[in-house]
Structure formats: structure tokens, C-alpha cells
N, C-alpha and C positions, 0 to 999 in steps of 0.2 A: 959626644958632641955637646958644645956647651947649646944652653936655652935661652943664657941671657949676657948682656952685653953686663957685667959686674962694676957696680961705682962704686966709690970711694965713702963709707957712711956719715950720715950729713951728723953734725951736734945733737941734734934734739931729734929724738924717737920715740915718740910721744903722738898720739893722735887728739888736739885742740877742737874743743867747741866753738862754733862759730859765735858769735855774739848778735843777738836780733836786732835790728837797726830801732827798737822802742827803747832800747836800752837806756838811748841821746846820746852813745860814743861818736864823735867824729872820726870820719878817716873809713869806715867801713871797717869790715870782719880781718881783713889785714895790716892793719894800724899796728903800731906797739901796744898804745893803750887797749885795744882788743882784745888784742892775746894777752897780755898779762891779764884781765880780766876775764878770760876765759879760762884762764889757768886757774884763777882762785873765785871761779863763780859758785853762788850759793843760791838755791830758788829764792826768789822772793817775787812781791807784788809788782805788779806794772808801776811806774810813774804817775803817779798822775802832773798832768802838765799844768797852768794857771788857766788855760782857757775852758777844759775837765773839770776843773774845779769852782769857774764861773758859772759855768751852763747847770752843777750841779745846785749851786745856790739857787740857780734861778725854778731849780725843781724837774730842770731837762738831763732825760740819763748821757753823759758822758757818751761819744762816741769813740770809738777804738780805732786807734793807726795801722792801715792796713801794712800789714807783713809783707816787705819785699823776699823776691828770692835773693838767694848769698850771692849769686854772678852781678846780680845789678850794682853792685859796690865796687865792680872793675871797671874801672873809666877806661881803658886800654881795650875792649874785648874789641877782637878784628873776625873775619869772615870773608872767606874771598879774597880778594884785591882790597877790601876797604873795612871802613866801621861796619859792626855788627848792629842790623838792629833787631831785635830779640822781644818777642812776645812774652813776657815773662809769665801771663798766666797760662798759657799753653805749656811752657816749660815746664808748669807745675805740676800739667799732668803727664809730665812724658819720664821715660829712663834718664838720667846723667850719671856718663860715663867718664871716666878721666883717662886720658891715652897717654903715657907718659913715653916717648921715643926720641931719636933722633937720625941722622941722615947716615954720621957715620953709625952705626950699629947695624953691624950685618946682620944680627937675628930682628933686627927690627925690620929688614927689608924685606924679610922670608915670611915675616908676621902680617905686616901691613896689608897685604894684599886679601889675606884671610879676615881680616878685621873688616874688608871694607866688604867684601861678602855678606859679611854679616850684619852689617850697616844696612846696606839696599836692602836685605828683605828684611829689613826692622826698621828702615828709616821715619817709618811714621809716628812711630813709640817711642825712638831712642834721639839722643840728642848727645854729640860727642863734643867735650871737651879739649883739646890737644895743648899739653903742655911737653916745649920742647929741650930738651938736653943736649942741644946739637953747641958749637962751641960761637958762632959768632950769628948773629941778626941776618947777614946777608944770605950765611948755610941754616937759616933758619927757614928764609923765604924760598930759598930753591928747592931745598925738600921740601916742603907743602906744596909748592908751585908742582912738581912732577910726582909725588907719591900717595899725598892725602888726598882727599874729595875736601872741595871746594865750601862744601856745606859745614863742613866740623870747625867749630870757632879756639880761635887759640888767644892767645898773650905775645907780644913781644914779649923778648928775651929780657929780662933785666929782675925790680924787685919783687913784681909779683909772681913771674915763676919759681924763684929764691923762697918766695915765703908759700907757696905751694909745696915747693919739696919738703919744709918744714914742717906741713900740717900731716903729713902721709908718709908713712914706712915707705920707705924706696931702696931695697937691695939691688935691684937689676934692672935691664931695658932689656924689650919692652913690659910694660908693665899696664894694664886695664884696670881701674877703680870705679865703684858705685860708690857713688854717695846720694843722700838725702835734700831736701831744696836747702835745708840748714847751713849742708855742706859737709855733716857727718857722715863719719864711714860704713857705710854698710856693708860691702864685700870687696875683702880685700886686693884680692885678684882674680879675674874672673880669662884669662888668658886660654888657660888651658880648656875652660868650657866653650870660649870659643873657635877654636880648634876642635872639637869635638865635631864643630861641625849641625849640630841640631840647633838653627835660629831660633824658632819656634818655641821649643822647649827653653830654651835660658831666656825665650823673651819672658813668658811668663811665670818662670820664678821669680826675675827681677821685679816684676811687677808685682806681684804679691808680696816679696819682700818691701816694696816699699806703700804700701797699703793701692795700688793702682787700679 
């Protein structure tokens, strides 16, 4: 019996660094110029900006721009019926998961239900992403509408789901990802741990793995 709905492999199989928005890229972590600067990033010093550099003449230490999370770069995040609006420092402290499915995938539909199990008794820690693979906008809205909970924030269909499938290995649906506030990948698929069945128990390895 297959496990997963099999896609067709995307060009790029590479997992990208997100780019920190101190950087002064325009465009957010999915921009062109982002990612190619992610592709050939090298540590270096922050910026400093001219106004950093005023306050330090005047003998005042420089203050530091605070670091959004990566999600706050998607002008599209929905929730529900409508816009999402997102606590991002709460998100800080919670799991973010990636749900990559769609409506027709039959093992998606055998998964989903298990998935939200494990949502409810982790909902206060976890925080779902859904990014959907279904084939048009309107079969994007009727599956959420009937199968996902209400709470897990998604994307319309278009380039930001395109350049999510880009930042992440995606052999098959359904697929579950942890990532980082960066938007790094931490665990590549956690599917079958959740099936496993012990909430509990995978909440808090994910926790730990992400320092929580």
C-alpha cells in the first residue's frame, strides 16, 4: 500500500537559508534577490545603517532592529475565512510545522485526520502551517473548508507556495516539516512520528530540538 501521493521532482533540491530581514533585502525571504543571496551567503557584520552611525557619533550605543519571524514576509498569510493576524512573538515560542497536502491525495485524507489529533492536544505549543498541492484555488478552498481545522494558516495557491516547494525536499504527500523562526529545516519529516500516535512525546522532542 502506497504512503504517499508521489510528485513529479521539483528543479532545485537544495534546502535555502532564509535571509534575516537586517540584511535591507527587499521583497522578504522569497524574493529572487534573497535566495540568491542565500545561496552564496557568507557570515559577516550587521549593517550598520546612517542613523547607527549618527547616535554612535553622538557617543549613544547604536540600537539593534529587532528580528522578525520568516512568516511575517508573507503578505498573503490567510486563516480561516480571512487574513491572518499572527502574534509573531508568541509564534516564537511555539513548534512550526509545515503540512504539505492536497484534496485529491488519498493518503492525505487517511493522514489528515490523524494529524489533527495531534494538533488538539498540542495546540497550545504547535502552530501549523499548510501549504497546498491541490491543483486550482477554488480545490484549494474546499479542502480546507471540509478537512483542515480552521486555525492552521495557509497561502493561496500561486508564488509563494511555488517557492516553498523550492526551499524543501518534497518527494511525496502528505508530508510534515519543522522548521526554525529562520525557516530552517529542522526535521525533515515527522509523519510517521505522528502516527505513532504519542503527542506528548514528539511535542517535546520538537521542543527541545528547537531550543523551546
Amino acid at each position: 500500500m502506497l504512503r504517499h501521493c508521489l510528485l513529479r521532482p521539483l528543479p532545485i533540491h537544495r534546502r535555502l537559508a532564509f535571509v534575516p530581514f537586517s540584511t535591507g533585502i527587499g521583497g522578504g525571504p522569497f524574493s529572487a534577490h534573497a535566495t540568491a543571496a542565500a545561496q552564496n551567503a557568507v557570515p559577516t557584520a550587521p549593517m550598520a545603517t546612517t542613523a547607527a552611525l549618527a547616535a554612535a557619533a553622538d557617543g549613544d550605543p547604536p540600537k539593534q532592529q529587532k528580528y522578525q519571524h520568516f512568516l511575517a514576509s508573507l503578505s498573503e498569510l490567510k486563516q480561516g475565512q480571512g487574513d491572518a493576524v499572527v502574534d509573531f512573538e508568541a509564534l516564537d515560542k511555539k513548534v512550526l510545522l509545515l503540512y504539505f497536502s492536497a484534496g485529491w491525495c488519498h493518503t492525505c485524507r487517511d493522514f489528515t485526520p490523524k494529524f489533527k489529533e495531534f494538533y488538539n492536544q498540542t495546540k497550545n505549543d504547535v502552530t501549523v502551517l499548510w501549504l497546498s498541492r491541490d491543483k486550482s484555488k477554488e480545490e484549494q478552498q474546499e479542502y480546507y473548508a471540509k478537512s483542515l481545522d480552521p486555525s492552521w494558516l495557509y497561502v493561496p495557491l500561486g508564488k509563494t507556495v511555488r517557492d516553498f516547494l523550492r526551499m524543501y525536499k518534497l518527494y511525496g504527500l502528505p508530508s510534515v516539516k519543522m522548521v526554525d523562526r529562520e525557516g530552517n529545516l529542522v526535521e525533515e519529516e515527522l509523519k510517521k512520528d505522528i502516527e505513532a500516535g504519542n503527542a506528548e512525546e514528539l511535542l517535546q522532542k520538537c521542543k527541545k530540538q528547537l531550543g523551546l
